[in-house]
C-alpha positions as CSV (number, residue, x, y, z in Angstrom):
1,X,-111.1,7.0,49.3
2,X,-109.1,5.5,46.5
3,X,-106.2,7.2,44.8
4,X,-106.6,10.0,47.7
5,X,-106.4,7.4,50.1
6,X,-103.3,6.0,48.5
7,X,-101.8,9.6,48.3
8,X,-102.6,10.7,51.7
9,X,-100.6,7.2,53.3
10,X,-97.9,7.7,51.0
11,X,-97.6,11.0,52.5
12,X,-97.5,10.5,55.9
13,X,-95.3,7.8,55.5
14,X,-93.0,9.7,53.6
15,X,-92.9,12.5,56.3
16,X,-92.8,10.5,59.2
17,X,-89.7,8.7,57.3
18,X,-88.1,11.7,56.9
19,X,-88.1,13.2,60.6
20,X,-86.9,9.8,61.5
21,X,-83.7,10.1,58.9
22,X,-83.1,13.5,59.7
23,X,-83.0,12.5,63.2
24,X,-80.4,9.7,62.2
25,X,-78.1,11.9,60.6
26,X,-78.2,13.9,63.6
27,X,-77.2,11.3,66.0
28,X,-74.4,10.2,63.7
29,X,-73.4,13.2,63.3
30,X,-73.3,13.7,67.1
31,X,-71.3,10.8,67.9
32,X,-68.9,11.1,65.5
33,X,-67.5,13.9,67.0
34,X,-67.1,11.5,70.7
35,X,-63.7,9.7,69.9
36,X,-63.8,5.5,71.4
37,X,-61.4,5.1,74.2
38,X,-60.1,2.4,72.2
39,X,-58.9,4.8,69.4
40,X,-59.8,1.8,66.6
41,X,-61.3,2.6,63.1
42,X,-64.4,1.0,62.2
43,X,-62.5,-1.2,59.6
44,X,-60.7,-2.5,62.5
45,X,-63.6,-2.9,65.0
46,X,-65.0,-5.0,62.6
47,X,-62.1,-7.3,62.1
48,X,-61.7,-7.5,65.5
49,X,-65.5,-8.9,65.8
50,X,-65.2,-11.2,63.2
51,X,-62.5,-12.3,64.5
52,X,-63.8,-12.6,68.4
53,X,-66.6,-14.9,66.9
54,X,-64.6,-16.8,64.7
55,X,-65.5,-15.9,61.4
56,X,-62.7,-15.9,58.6
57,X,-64.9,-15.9,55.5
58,X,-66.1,-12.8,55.4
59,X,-64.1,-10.0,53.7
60,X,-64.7,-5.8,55.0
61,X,-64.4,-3.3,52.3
62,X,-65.0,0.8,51.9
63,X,-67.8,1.1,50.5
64,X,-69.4,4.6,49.2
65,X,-71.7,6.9,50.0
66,X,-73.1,8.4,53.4
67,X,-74.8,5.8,55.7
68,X,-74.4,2.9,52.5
69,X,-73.4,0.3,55.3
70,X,-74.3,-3.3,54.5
71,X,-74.0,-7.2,55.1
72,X,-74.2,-8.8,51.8
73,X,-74.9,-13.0,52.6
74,X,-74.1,-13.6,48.9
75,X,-70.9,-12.2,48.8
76,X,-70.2,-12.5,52.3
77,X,-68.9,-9.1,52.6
78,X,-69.4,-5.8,54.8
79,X,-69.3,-2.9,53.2
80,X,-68.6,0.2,55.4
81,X,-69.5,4.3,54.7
82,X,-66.1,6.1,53.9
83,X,-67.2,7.9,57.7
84,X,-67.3,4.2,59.4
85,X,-64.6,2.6,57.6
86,X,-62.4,5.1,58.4
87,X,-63.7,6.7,61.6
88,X,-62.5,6.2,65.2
89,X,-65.4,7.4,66.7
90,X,-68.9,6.1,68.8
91,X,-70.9,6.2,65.7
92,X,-68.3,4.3,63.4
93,X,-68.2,1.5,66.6
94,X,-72.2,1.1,66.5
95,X,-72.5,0.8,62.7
96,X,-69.2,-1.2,62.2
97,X,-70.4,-3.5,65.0
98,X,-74.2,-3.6,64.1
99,X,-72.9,-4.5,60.5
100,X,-71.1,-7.6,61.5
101,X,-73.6,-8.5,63.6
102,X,-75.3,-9.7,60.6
103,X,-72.3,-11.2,59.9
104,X,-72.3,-13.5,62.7
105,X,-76.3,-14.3,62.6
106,X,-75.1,-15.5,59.0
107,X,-72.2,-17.8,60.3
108,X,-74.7,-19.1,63.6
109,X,-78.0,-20.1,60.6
110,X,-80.0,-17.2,62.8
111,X,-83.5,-18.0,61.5
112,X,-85.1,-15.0,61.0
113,X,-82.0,-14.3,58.8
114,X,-82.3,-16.9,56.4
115,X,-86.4,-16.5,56.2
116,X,-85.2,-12.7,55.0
117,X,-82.9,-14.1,53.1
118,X,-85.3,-16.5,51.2
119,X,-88.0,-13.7,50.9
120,X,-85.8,-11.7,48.4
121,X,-86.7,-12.5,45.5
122,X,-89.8,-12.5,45.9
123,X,-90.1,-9.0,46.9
124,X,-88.1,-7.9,44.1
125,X,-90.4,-9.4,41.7
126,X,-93.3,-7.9,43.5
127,X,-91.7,-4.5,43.3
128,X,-91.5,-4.5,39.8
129,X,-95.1,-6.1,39.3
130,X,-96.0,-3.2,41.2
131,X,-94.7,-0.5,38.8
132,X,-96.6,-2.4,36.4
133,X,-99.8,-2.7,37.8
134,X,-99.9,1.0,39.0
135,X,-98.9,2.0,35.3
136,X,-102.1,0.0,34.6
137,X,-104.5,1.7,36.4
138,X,-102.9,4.7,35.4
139,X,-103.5,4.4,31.7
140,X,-107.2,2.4,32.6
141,X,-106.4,-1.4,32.0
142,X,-108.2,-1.7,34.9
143,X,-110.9,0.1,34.0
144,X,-113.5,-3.1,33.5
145,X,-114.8,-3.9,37.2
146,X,-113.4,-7.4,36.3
147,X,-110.2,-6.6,35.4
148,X,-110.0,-4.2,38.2
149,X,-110.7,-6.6,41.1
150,X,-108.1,-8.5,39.2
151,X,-105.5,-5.4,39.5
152,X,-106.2,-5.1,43.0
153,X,-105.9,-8.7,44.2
154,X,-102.7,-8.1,43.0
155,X,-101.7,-5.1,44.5
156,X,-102.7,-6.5,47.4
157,X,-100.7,-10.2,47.3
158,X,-97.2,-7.9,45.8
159,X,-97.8,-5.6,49.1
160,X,-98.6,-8.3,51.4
161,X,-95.3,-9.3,50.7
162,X,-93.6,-6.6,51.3
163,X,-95.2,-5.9,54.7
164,X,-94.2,-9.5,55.6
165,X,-90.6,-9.0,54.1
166,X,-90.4,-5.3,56.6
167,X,-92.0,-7.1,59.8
168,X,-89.0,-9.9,59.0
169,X,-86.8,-7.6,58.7
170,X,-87.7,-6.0,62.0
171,X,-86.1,-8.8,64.6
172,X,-83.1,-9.4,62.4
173,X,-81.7,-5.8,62.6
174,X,-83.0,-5.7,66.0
175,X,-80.8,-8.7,67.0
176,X,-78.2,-7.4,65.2
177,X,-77.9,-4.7,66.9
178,X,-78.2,-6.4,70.5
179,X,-75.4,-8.6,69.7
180,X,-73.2,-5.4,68.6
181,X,-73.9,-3.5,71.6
182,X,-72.9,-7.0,73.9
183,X,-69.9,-7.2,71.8
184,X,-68.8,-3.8,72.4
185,X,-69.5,-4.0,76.1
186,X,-68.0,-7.0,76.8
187,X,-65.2,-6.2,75.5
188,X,-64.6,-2.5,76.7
189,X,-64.3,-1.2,72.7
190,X,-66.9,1.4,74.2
191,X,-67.0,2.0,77.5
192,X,-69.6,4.6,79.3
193,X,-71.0,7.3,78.1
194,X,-69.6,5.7,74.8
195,X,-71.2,2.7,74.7
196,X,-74.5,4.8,75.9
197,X,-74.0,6.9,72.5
198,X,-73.6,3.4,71.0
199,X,-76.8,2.4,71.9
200,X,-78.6,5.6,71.0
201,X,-77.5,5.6,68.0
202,X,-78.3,2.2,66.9
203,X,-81.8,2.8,68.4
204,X,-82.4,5.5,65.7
205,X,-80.9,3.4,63.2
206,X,-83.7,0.4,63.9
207,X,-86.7,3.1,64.2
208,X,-85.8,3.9,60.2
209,X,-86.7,-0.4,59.5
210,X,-90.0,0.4,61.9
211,X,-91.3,3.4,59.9
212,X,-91.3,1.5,57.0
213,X,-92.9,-1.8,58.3
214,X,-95.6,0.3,59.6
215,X,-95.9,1.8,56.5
216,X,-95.8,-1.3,54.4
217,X,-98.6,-3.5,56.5
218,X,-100.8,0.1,56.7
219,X,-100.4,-0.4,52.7
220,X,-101.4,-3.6,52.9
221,X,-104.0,-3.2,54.6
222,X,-105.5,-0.5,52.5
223,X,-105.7,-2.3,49.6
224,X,-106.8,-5.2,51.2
225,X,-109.7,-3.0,52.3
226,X,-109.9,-1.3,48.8
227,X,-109.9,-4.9,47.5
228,X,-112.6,-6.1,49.9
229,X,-114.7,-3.2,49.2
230,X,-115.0,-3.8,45.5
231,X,-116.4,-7.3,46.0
232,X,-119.1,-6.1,48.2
């Protein structure tokens, strides 16, 4: 199968990835033309979160770029999209709300959280031994059977790690999300339809983080295999 193998993943992957994304920027899209009741912009949603929970550490800023919206624990900051930031609509209540949820997981020690947390840098130096070891087999280090299995028992600890890293991920964005959409219910910020736009919204938002922990433990597994099969 080999480097056709490899190809053919990469390629479904990146398809099914795609669909899903285009299918985010859709519902965005869609609910931010459905104005909140509550008239609120997403910077203010998010105060008022932080502030419902108790949290007074952790500074909200515009951020840039379409859909850039993040929790940063280092920096304890969340950074919202020009469109959330600024938007008084369903899909800037979701994000804005989803965003700080991370927030508050960070101020409560949510587990799952900190295990991300502590996986980082890890996967970022398995990312760029990655590049390294595919540039091998590209210009034949690996060529020697030895050095090959070698190669691959790499490729297969680096990617191991990233699947583990994505399946983490999985029920911390997950919860995340469940705690914005209480939030938001309990207290009335979006109310019917609204808070059902919420919700869909958010949905397609978490389907994006299980594309690509599928696609990281089917990696995995195929070079696992791979690996397996060159020992034999």
């Amino acid at each position: 199968m080999g480097y056709m193998g490899y190809m053919l993943i990469v390629g479904v992957f990146t398809l099914i990835g795609g669909v899903i994304s285009s299918r985010l920027k859709s519902k965005f899209k869609k609910y931010s033309q459905v104005p909140t009741s509550s008239g609120m912009t997403g910077a203010e949603i998010a105060r008022e979160m932080l502030s419902y929970y108790g949290i007074t550490d952790v500074k909200i800023v515009e951020g840039r770029g379409f859909l850039s919206d993040h929790y940063n624990p280092v920096s304890k900051t969340v950074a919202l999209s020009p469109e959330v930031y600024r938007g008084r609509h369903v899909s800037a209540a979701a994000v804005s709300a989803h965003e700080c949820g991370h927030a508050v997981q960070h101020a409560e020690a949510y587990q799952m959280l900190k295990v991300r947390s502590a996986l980082v840098p890890a996967v970022q130096a398995s990312s760029r031994i990655q590049q390294f070891l595919f540039y091998g087999f590209m210009f034949g280090l690996a060529a020697s059977p030895a050095l090959g299995q070698w190669f691959m028992l790499a490729l297969v600890i680096t990617f191991g790690m990233t699947a583990l890293f994505s399946l983490i991920t999985l029920p911390v964005e997950f919860d995340a999300s469940r705690r914005a959409l209480v939030w938001l219910d309990n207290t009335g910020v979006t109310r019917g339809a609204e808070y059902e736009g919420a919700k869909d919204a958010l949905w397609w938002a978490a389907m994006t983080y299980v594309a690509s922990a599928l696609s990281a433990l089917v990696m995995f597994l195929y070079f696992l295999m791979q690996f397996l099969g060159s020992r034999e």
